[in-house]
C-alpha positions as CSV (number, residue, x, y, z in Angstrom):
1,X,32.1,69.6,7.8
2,X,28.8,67.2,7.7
3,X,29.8,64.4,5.6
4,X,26.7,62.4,3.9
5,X,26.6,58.9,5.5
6,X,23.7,56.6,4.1
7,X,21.5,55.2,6.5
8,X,22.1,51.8,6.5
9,X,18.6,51.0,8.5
10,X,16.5,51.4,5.4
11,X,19.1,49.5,3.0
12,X,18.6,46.5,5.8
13,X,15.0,47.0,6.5
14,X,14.9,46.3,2.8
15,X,17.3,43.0,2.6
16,X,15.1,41.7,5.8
17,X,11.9,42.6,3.7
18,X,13.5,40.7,0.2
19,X,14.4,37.5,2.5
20,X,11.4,37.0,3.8
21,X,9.5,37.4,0.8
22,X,12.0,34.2,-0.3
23,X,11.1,32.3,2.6
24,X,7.2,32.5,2.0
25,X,7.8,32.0,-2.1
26,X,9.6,29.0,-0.8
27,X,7.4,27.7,1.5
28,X,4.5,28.2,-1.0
29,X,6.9,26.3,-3.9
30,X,7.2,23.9,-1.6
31,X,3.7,23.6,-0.4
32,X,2.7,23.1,-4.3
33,X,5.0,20.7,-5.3
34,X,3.9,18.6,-1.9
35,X,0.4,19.1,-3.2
36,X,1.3,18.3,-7.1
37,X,2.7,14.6,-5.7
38,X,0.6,14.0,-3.4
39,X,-2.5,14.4,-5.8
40,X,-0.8,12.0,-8.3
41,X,-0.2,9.3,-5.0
42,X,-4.6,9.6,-4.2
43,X,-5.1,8.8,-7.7
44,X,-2.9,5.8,-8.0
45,X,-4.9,4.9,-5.2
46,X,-8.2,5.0,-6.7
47,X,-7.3,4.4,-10.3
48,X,-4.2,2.0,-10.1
49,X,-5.1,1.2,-13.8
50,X,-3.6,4.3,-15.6
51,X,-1.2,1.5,-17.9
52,X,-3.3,-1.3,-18.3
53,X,-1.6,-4.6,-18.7
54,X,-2.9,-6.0,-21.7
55,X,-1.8,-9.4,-24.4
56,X,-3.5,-10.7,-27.9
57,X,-2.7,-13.8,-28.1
58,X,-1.7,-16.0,-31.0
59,X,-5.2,-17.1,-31.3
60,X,-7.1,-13.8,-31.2
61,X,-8.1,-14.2,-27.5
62,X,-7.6,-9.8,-26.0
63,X,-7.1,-10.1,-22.3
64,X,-6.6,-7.0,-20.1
65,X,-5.6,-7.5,-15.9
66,X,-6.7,-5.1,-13.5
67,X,-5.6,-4.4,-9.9
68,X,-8.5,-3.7,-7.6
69,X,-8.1,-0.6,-5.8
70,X,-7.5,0.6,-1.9
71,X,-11.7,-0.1,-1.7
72,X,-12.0,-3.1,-3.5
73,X,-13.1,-1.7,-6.6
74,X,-12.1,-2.1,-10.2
75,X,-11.1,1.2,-12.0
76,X,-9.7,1.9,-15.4
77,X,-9.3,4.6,-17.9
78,X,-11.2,3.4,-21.6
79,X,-12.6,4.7,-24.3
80,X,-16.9,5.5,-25.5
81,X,-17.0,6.4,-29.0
82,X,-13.2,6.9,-29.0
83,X,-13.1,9.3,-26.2
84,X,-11.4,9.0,-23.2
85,X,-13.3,8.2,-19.5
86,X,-13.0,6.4,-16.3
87,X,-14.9,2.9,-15.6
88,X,-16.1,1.6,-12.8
89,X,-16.3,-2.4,-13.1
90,X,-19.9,-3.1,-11.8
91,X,-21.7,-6.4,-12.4
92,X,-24.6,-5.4,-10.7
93,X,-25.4,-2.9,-13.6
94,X,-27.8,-4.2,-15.9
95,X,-26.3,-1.5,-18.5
96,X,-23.4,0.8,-19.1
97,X,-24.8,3.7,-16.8
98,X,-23.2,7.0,-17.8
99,X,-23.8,10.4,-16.3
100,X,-25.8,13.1,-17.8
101,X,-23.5,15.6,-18.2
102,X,-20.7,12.6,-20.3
103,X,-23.7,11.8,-22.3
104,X,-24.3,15.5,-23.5
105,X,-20.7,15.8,-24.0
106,X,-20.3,12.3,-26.4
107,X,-23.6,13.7,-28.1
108,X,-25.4,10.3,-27.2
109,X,-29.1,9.7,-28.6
110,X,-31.4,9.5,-25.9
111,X,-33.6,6.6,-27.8
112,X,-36.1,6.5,-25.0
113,X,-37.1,7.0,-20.9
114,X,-37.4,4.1,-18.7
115,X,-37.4,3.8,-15.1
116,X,-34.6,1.4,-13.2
117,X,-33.9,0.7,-9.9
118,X,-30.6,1.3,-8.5
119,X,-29.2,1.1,-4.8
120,X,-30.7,4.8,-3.9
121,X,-34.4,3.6,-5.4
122,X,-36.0,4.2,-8.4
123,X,-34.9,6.7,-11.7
124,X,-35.5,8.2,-14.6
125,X,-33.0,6.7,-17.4
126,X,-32.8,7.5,-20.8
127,X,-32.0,4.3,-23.3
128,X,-29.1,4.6,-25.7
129,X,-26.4,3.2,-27.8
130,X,-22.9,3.7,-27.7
131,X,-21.1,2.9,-31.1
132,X,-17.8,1.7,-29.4
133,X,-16.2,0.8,-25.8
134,X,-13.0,-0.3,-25.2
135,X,-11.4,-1.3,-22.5
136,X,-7.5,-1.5,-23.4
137,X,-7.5,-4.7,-25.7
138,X,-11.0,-5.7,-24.9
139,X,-13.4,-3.6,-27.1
140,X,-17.1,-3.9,-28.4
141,X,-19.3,-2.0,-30.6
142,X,-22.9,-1.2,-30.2
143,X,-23.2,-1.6,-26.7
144,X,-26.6,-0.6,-24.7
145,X,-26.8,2.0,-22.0
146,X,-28.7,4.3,-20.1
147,X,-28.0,7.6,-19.5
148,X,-28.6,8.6,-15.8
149,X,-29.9,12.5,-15.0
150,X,-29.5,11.7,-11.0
151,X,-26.1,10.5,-11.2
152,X,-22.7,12.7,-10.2
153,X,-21.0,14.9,-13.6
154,X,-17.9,13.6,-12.4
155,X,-18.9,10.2,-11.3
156,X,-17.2,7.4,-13.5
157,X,-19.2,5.2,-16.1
158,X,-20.4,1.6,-14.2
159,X,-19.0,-0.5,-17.3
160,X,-22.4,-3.2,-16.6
161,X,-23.3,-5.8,-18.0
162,X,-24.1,-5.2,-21.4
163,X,-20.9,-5.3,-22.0
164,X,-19.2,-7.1,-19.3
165,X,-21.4,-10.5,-20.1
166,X,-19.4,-10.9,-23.2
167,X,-15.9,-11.4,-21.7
168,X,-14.8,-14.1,-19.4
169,X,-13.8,-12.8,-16.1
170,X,-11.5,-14.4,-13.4
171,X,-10.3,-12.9,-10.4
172,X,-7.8,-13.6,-8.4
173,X,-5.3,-12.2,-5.6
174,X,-6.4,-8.6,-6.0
175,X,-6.5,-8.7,-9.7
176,X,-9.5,-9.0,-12.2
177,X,-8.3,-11.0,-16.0
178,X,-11.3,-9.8,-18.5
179,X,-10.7,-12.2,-21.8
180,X,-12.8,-11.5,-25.0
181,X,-12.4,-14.8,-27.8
182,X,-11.5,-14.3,-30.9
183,X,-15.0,-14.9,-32.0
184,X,-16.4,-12.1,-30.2
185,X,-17.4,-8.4,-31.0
């Protein structure tokens, strides 16, 4: 009599199959998670200014304190006309310089073409207004800018000097104070 024994090599061929497909899902789990942090860790880095540390004083003076970043620049999330964007702090910017592409997106006027020189030579600007930037406590309206065709989509806005020459600034020990009186916009 044949009795009907299963074959145990296909049953195990199976198992083997089922465990390494575990090992890779966890490797790959494991590999995005990694990838997840570390992201979060390289934009600490550049933006260590995600929570802003802000006061209003008594007497109606709005500070804000930045940290300068791994390349000794000053980054911070703010607002144009209410909607969120990154700065870059740049006193040698006669204006707020935005990209193309954010200005298309905010719906900005383009009030005018002008040439300005920047580190990389001359370019084409367009003129513009910006009803409102704010900068945690530290806000202004009506603000000038140019809009800039040749600079990077993704590039943050240089937060110049149109707006930057109405605060007092102090820096100190890595950190940049930006104080707006009570009297101003």
């Amino acid at each position: 009599m044949k009795q009907n024994i299963p074959d145990n090599k296909s049953g195990a061929a199976g198992v083997e199959r089922t465990g390494r497909t575990m090992v890779i899902m966890a490797w790959v789990g494991g590999l995005l998670l990694l990838t997840f942090l570390f992201q979060g860790f390289l934009d600490e880095q550049h933006n260590p200014n995600r929570h802003l540390e802000m006061r209003v004083g008594e007497d109606g003076v709005r500070q804000v304190v930045l940290q300068r970043n791994r390349q000794g620049h000053y980054v911070a999330n703010g607002l144009i006309n209410g909607r969120v964007t990154t700065f870059l702090l740049d006193t040698g910017a006669t204006d707020v310089a935005i990209p193309e592409d954010l200005a298309n997106r905010l719906n900005l006027p383009r009030l005018g073409r002008a040439m300005s020189q920047t580190a990389n030579g001359p370019v084409v600007v367009y003129r513009t207004r910006l009803d409102s930037v704010q900068l945690g406590a530290v806000g202004l309206q009506d603000v000038r800018a140019t809009i800039l065709p040749s600079m990077a989509a993704d590039a943050p806005v240089l937060l110049g000097m149109s707006f930057l020459k109405h605060l007092e600034l102090l820096q100190r020990d890595g950190r940049l104070t930006l104080r707006q009186g009570a009297w101003q916009g």
